[in-house]
C-alpha positions as CSV (number, residue, x, y, z in Angstrom):
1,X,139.0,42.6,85.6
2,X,139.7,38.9,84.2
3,X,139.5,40.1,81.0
4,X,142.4,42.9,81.3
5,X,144.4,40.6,83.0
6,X,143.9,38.1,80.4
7,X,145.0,40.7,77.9
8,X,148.0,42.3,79.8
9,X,149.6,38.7,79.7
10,X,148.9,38.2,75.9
11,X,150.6,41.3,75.4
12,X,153.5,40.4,77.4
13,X,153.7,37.4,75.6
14,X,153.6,38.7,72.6
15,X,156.7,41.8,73.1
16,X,158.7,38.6,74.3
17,X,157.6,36.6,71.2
18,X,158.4,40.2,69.1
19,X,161.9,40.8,70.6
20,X,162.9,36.2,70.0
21,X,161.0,36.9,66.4
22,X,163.1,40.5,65.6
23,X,166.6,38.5,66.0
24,X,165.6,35.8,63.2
25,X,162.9,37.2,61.3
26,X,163.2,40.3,58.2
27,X,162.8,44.1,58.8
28,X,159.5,43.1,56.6
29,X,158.0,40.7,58.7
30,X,158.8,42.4,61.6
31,X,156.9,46.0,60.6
32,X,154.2,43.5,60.0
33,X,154.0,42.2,63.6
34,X,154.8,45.9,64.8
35,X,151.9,46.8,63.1
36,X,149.5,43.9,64.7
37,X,150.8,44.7,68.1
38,X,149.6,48.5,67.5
39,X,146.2,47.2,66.5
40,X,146.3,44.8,69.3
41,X,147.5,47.6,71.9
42,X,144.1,50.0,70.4
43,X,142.3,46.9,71.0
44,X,143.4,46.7,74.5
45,X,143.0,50.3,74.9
46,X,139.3,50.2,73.8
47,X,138.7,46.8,76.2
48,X,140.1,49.0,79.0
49,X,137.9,52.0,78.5
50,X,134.8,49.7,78.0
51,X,135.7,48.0,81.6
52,X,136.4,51.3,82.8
53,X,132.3,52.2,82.1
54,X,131.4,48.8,83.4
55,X,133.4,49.6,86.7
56,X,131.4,53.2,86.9
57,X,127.8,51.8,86.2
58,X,128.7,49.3,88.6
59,X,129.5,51.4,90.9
60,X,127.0,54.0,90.3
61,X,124.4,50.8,90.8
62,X,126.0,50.3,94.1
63,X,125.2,53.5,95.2
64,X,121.7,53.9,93.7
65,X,121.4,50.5,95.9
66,X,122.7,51.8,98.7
67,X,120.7,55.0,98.5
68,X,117.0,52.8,97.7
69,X,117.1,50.4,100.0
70,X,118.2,52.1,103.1
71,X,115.2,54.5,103.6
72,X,112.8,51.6,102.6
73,X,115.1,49.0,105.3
74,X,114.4,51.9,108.1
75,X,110.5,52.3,107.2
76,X,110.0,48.5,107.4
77,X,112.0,48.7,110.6
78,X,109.7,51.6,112.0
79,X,107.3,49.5,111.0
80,X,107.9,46.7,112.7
81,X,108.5,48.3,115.4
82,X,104.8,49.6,115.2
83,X,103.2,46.5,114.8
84,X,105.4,45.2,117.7
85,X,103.2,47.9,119.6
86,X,100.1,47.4,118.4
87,X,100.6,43.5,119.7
88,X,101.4,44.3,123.2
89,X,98.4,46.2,123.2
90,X,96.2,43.4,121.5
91,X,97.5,41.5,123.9
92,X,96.8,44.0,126.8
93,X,93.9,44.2,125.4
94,X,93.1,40.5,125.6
95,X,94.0,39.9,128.9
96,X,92.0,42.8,130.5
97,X,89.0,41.1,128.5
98,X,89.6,37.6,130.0
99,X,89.7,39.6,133.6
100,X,86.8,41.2,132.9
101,X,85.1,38.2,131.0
102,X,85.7,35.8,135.0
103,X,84.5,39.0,136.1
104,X,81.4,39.0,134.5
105,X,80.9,35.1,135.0
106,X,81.2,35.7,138.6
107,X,78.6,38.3,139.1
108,X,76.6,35.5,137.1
109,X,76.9,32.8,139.3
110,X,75.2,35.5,142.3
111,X,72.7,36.2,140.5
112,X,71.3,33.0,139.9
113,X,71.8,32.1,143.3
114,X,70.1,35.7,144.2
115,X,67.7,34.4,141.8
116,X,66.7,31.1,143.5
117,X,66.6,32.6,146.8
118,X,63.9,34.8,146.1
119,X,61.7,32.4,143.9
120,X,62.0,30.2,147.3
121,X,60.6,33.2,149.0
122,X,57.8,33.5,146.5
123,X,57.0,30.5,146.9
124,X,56.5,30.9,150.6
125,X,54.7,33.7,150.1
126,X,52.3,32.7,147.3
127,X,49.5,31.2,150.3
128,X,49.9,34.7,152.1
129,X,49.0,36.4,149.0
130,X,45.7,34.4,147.9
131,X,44.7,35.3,151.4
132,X,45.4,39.1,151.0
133,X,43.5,38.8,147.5
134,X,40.0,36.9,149.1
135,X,40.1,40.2,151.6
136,X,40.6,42.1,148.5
137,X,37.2,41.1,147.0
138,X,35.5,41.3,150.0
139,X,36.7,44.3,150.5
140,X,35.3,45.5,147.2
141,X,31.7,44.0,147.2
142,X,31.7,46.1,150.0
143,X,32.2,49.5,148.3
144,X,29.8,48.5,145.7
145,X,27.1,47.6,147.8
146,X,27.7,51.6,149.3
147,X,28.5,53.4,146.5
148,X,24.7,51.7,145.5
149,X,23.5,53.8,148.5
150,X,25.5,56.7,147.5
151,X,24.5,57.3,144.2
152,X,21.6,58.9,145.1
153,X,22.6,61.2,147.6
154,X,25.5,62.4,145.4
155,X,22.9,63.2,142.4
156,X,20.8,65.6,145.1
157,X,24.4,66.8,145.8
158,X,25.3,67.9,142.0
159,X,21.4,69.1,141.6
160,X,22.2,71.4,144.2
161,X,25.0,73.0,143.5
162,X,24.3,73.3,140.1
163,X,21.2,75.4,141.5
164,X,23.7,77.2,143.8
165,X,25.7,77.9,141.1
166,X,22.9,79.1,138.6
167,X,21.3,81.7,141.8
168,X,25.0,82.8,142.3
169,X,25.8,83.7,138.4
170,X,21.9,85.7,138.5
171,X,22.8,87.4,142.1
172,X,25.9,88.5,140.3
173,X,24.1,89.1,137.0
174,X,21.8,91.4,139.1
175,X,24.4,92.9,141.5
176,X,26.3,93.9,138.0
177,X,22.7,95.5,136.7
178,X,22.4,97.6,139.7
179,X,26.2,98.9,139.2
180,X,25.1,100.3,136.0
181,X,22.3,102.1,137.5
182,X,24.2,103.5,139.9
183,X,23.8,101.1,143.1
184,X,26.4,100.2,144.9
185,X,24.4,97.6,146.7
186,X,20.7,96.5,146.7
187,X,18.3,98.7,148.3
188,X,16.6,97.2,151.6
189,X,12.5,96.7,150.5
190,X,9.9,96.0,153.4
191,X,7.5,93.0,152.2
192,X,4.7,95.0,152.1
193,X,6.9,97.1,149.6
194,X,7.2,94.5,147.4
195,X,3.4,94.5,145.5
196,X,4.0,98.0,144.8
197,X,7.4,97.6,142.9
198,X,5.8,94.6,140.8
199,X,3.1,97.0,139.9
200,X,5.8,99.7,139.1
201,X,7.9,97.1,136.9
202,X,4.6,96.1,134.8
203,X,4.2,99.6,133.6
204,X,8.0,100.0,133.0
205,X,7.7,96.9,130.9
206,X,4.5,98.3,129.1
207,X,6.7,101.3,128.6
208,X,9.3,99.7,127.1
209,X,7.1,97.9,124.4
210,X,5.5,101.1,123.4
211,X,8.9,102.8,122.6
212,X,9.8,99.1,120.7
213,X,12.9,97.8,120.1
214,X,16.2,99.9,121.4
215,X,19.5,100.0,119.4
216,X,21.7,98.0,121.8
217,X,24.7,99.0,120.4
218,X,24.3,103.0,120.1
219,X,26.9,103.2,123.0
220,X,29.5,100.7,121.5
221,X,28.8,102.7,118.2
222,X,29.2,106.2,120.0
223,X,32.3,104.9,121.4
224,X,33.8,103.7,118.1
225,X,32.8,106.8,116.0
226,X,34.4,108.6,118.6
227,X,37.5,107.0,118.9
228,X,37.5,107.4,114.6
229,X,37.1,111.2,115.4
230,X,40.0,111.3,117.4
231,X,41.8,109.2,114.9
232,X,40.6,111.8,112.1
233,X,41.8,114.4,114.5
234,X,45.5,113.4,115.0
235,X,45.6,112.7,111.2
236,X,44.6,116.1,110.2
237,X,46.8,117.6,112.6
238,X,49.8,115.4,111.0
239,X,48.5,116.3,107.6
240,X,48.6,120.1,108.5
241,X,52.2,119.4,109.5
242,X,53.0,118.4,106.8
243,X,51.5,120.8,104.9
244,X,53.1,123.5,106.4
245,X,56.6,121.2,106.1
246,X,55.7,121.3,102.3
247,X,55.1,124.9,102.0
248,X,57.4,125.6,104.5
249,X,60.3,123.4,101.7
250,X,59.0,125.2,98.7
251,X,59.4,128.6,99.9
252,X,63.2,127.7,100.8
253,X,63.3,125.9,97.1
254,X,61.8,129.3,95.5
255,X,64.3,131.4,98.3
256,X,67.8,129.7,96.7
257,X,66.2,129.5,93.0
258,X,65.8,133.1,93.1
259,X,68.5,133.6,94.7
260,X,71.0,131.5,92.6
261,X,69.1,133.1,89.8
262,X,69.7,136.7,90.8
263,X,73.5,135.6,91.5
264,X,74.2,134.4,87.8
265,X,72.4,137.7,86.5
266,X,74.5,139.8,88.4
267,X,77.4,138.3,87.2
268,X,76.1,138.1,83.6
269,X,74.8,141.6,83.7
270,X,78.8,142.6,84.8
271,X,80.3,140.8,82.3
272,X,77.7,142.2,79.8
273,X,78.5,145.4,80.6
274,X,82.2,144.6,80.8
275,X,82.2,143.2,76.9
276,X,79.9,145.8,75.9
277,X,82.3,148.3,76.7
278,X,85.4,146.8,75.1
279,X,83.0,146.2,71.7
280,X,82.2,149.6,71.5
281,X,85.3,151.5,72.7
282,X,83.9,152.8,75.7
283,X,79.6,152.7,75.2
284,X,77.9,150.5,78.5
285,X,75.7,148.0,78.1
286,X,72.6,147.1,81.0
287,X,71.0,144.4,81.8
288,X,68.1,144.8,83.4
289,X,64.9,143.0,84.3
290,X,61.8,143.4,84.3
291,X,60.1,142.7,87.5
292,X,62.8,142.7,90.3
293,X,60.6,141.2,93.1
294,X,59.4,138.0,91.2
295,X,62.1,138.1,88.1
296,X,60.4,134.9,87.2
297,X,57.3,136.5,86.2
298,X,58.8,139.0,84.0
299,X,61.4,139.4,80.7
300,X,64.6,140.7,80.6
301,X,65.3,144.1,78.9
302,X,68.8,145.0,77.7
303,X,69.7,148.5,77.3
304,X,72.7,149.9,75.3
305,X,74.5,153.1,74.3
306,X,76.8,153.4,72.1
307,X,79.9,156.1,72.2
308,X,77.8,159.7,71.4
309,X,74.1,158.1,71.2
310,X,71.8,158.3,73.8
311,X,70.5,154.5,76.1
312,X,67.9,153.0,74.1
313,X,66.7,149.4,74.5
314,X,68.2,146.9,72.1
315,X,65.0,146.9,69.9
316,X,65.3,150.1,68.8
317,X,68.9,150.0,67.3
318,X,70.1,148.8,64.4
319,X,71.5,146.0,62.8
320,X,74.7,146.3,63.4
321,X,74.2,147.9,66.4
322,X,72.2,144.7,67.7
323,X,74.6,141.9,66.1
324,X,77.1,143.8,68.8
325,X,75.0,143.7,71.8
326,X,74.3,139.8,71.2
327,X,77.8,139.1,70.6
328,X,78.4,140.9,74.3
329,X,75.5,139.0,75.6
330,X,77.0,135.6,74.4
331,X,80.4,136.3,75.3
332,X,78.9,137.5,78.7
333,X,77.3,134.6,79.6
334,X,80.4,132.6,78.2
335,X,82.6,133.7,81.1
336,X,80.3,132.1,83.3
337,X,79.4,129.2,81.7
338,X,82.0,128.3,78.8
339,X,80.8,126.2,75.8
340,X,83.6,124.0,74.4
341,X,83.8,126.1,70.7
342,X,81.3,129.0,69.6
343,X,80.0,129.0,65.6
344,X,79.7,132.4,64.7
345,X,77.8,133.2,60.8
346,X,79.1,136.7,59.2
347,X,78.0,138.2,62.6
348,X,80.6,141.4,61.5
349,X,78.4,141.6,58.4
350,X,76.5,145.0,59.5
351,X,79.9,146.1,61.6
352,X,81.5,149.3,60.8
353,X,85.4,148.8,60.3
354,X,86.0,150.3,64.1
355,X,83.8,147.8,66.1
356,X,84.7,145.0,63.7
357,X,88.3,145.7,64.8
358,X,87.4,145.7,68.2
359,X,85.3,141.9,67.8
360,X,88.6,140.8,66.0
361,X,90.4,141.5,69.1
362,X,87.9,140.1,71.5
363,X,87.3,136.7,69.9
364,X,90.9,136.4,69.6
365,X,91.1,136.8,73.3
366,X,87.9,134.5,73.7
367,X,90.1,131.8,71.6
368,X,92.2,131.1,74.5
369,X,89.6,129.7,76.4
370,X,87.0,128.6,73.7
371,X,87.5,127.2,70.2
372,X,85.8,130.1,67.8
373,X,84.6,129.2,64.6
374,X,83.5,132.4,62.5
375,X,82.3,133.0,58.9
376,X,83.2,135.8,57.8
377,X,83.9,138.1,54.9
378,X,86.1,140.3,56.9
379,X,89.8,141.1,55.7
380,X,90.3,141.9,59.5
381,X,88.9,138.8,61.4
382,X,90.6,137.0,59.1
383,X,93.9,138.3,60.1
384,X,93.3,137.5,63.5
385,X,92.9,133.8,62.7
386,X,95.1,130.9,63.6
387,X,93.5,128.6,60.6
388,X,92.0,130.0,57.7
389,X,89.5,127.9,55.1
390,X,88.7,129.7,51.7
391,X,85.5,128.2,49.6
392,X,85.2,129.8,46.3
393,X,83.4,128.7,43.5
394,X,85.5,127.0,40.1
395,X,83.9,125.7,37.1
396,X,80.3,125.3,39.1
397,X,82.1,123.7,41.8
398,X,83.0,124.8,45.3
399,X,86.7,124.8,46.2
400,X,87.9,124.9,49.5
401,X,92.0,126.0,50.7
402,X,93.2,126.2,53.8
403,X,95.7,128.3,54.6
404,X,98.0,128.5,58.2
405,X,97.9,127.8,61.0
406,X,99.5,130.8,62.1
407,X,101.7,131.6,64.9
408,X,102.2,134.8,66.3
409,X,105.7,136.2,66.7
410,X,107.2,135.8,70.0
């Protein structure tokens, strides 16, 4: 701001010095100082616009200021603030701990003198005690000298009930023996009795060494084959179940094979019939097998007649006459089960011109469904083609054209 102000009065002393200088100086000399003042006045210009910049960074520092220390000024205020707290608490702190602190030196102060009243009273007591302790002793030598006299008597004790003990474990020993035989209590023997029974045990004894040694465990080994028998039992009864489950699963298996079989043979034996006819302008075709009840254990006979011939089965026609009942069979089983294209080689070879007409027409109606692929020799299959590929032979060579594909008319 100096500095333009510095400037400003330069220039005004120079238009005053310009306008004294114009009224005694030549036109020359004054286009001279004309042109100095312009460069001077760009050179103002250009100082102006530079402190023009200066005045805006300034400014623009200012506010940068402004906007950078103001959050930090609060934060350090918050934080003062905080710290503020967290001394009026240290210092709560501080003086509940001196409180507590006399406190503590208080209680200490009754306990030592809690503490010096009662070693007084030990001490007043310690003559009382020695006394207690000589009765003590006397007292014990006592004991001693009758648990000497004692002893004895409690040995006889033990030796006695031990015996008790040893006569009640045999009385129940015994008692147990005659539940087994059958006694529910012991029978009541006179004493002249007795000598007899003796004499009856010796020869029971004598008996029982002449027989010799008895298999103790015969009735814990009855018991246990027993229980495996019953074991053995429930298992073969489960096994029989299952059995019969099994069986019982296999015949439903065999049921919905043979039916599922008899199903699709129906409905091939239809459509054989069906194709059959349309091949041969108006013969029928059978199907038929050759054991109905088990068709699994038999073959499958197909019998055909064709337009003025008698039925015959397939293996007594002709060649041509079976290359049409095969094409029917394939096609037949085709409706039900469609292949994705069908290669047929020359199979109108043995065809008369009427039924290979007639297969023209049919695998041109099959084509919708199936992709045909057909050798032939055949001006009339080949008509019915949508693509055609010639081979013939040039020079030793085969040669292959094709020829469509064709579109029928609409």
């Amino acid at each position: 701001e100096k500095r333009g102000k510095e400037l400003e009065e330069n220039r005004k002393s120079l238009e005053e010095e310009r306008r004294a200088l114009k009224l005694k100086v030549k036109p020359s000399f004054l286009i001279r100082l004309e042109s100095t003042q312009k460069e001077l006045e760009s050179s103002i210009s250009q100082e102006r616009s530079v402190l023009s910049g200066f005045e805006a960074e300034i400014s623009s520092l200012e506010s940068n200021l402004e906007n950078t220390l103001r959050p930090q000024r609060h934060r350090v205020q918050i934080e003062l603030a905080t710290l503020d707290r967290q001394i009026g608490d240290v210092e709560k702190r501080r003086t509940n701990a001196a409180a507590e602190l006399e406190e503590a030196e208080r209680v200490l102060r009754e306990l030592r003198a809690e503490e010096e009243s009662i070693s007084t009273a030990l001490s007043k007591d310690k003559s009382e005690r020695q006394r207690f302790h000589s009765e003590i002793d006397s007292i014990r030598t006592e004991i001693e000298r009758l648990s000497l006299r004692i002893s004895p008597i409690d040995e006889r004790v033990r030796s006695l009930e031990l015996k008790v003990e040893s006569e009640n474990a045999r009385r129940s020993y015994l008692m147990e023996q005659l539940g087994n035989l059958g006694f529910k209590e012991p029978l009541k023997v006179e004493a002249d009795e007795i000598p007899a029974i003796k004499s009856s045990i010796s020869m029971m004894e004598m008996e029982l060494q002449r027989i010799g040694p008895v298999n103790q465990l015969s009735i814990e080994q009855y018991e246990q084959q027993k229980e495996n028998y019953r074991q053995l039992s429930i298992r073969r009864n489960e096994l029989e179940q299952e059995r019969r489950s099994i069986i019982t699963f296999m015949e439903e298996i065999e049921k919905k094979k043979k039916d599922t079989f008899m199903s699709t043979f129906r409905s091939v034996a239809d459509n054989f019939k069906t194709v059959f006819s349309k091949l041969t302008g108006g013969g029928e075709g059978l199907l038929r097998l050759e054991n109905t009840e088990d068709p699994f254990s038999g073959g499958l006979d197909i019998f055909v007649q064709f337009p003025g011939k008698s039925s015959r089965l397939v293996s007594s026609t002709s060649g041509g006459e079976k290359s049409v009942a095969a094409v029917a069979f394939i096609f037949a089983i085709q409706s039900l089960l469609p292949a994705q294209f069908y290669f047929f080689d020359e199979i109108d070879a043995h065809l008369d011109p009427a039924n290979a007409e007639r297969l023209a027409d049919l695998l041109k109606q099959q084509a919708a469904n199936s992709q045909m692929v057909v050798i032939t020799l055949r001006d009339v299959l080949v008509d019915r083609a949508s693509l055609v590929y010639g081979v013939y032979l040039e020079k030793g060579l085969s040669r292959i054209v094709s020829v469509g594909p064709f579109v029928e008319a609409a």
